[in-house]
N, C-alpha and C positions, 0 to 999 in steps of 0.2 A: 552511563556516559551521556544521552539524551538527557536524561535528567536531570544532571548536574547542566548542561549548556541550556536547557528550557527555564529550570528553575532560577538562575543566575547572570545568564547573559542575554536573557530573548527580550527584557526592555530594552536595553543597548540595543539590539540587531531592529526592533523595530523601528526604531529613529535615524535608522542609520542602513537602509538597504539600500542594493542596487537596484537599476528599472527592471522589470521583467521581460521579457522575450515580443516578439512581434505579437501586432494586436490578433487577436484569433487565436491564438496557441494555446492560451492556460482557456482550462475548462472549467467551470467551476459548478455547484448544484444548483445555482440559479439560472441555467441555461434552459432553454426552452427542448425538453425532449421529442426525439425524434418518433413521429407516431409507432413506427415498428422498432423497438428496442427491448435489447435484453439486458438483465442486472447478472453481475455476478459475483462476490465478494471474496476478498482475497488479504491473507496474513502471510507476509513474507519480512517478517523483522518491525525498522521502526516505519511507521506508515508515512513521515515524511521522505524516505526514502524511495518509496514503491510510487509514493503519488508522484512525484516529481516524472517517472518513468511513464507513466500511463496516461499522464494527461497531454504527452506527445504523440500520441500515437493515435493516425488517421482512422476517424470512425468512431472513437470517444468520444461520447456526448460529456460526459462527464464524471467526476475524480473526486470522492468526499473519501473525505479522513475520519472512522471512529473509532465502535469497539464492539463487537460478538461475541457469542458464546457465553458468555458470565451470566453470574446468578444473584447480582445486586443489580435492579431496574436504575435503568438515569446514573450509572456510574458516573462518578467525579475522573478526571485525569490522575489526580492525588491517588485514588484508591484503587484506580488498575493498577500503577506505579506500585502498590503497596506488595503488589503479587498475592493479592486473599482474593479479589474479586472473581474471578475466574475467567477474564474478559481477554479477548487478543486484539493488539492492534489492527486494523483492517484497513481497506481503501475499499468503499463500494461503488463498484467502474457501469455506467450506462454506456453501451454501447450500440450500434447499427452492427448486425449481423449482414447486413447486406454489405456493406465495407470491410469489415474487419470482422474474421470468423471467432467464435468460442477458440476453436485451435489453436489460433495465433494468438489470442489473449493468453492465452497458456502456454506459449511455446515464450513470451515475454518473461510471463512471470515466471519459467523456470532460469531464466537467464539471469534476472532481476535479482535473486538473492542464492543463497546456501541451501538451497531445501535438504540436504543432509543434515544439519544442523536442529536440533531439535531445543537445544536449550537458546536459540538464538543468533543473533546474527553479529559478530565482529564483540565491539565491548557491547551492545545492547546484549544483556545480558536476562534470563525470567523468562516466566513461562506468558505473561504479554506481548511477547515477542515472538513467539510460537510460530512454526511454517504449517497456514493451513489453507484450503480451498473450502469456499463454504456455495456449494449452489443453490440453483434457486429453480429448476426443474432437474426432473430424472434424465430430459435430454442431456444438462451440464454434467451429471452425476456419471452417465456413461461416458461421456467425450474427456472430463477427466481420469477420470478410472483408465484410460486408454492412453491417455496423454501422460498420464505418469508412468505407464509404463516403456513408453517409450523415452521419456525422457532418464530413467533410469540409466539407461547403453549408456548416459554421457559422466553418469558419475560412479566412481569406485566405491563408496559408500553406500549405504541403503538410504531410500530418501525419507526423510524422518512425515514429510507433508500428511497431515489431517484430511482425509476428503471428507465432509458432514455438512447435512442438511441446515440450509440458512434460519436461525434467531433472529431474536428481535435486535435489529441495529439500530446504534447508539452514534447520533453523533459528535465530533468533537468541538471542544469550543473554539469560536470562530478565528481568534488568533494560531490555530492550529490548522487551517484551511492554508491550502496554495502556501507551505510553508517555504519549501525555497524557493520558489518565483518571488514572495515577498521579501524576502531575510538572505539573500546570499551573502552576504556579507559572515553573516554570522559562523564562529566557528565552528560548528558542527555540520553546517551546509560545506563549509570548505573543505574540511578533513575527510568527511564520509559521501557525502553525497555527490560532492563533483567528480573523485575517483569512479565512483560508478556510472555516472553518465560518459565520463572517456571511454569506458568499459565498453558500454555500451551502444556508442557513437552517436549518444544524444547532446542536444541543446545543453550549453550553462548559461 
């Protein structure tokens, strides 16, 4: 479904979006990081949908969209898309731990998506879409290890989420950056991603 609306209608939405949210709010990786920050990388379906959720949230320095895990260097969009790559989509989040904890970064992204879901999320459909946690120290490794299991109590399912050691990240091409702060207009910002920010009682 992303794919059909990126590959078909994202010239339209780029000529044609709404303004984005007050100034300060979108994060983007040209921000200047915070001396004391942590990374942590996160697959919860399609990564415009996760970005959009995290780059609201007090203490994010900032909210890049790519791809991890895979076993093709410098993946194209095309060839994640293709489901061979091996690659998930990701948002990799800079954050101040002194603001906003590892915890609550995971207590978002369990809200954020389906983590029972294993083949994906809604019509995004592949293993690109995958629910995973990828850290980037053994501290993140045990705080999730802990956080999934507490988050487990909330769903009747088993939670399908990856916890594995952070790869080399990919990121994506720039029209893929701040996708719905640039593009709300566009139909797939409408249909999926604004349902989840009501959800969730974020910004459109």
């Amino acid at each position: 479904m992303k794919t059909f609306f990126s590959l078909i209608l994202a010239g339209l939405a780029l000529t044609s979006c709404d303004s984005g949210p007050k100034e300060g709010q979108i994060k983007s990786d040209q921000e200047i990081m915070p001396e004391k920050s942590e990374t942590i990388t996160l697959g919860g379906g399609c990564y415009w949908c996760t970005e959009a959720v995290f780059q609201q949230l007090e203490g994010v320095a900032s909210v890049t969209s790519g791809f991890m895990g895979g076993h093709i260097p410098n993946p194209t969009y095309e060839q994640v898309c293709s489901k061979t790559s091996g690659h998930i989509e990701v948002i990799q989040v800079v954050y101040n731990p002194d603001v906003v904890s590892t915890k609550t970064i995971l207590k978002w992204f369990w809200k954020a998506h389906d983590p029972t879901d294993a083949g994906g999320q809604g019509n995004d459909r592949g293993p690109q879409y995958a629910t995973a946690i990828f850290y980037h120290s053994d501290e993140q490794k045990e705080i999730s290890e802990g956080s999934q299991k507490i988050a487990q109590e909330a769903f009747d399912k088993p939670i399908a989420t990856v916890i594995r050691k952070k790869e080399e990240f990919y990121k994506a091409q720039e029209d893929h950056q701040n996708f719905y702060f640039q593009n709300k207009s566009n139909p797939y910002c409408r249909a999926v991603i604004n349902p989840k920010l009501d959800k969730l009682n974020l910004e459109k």
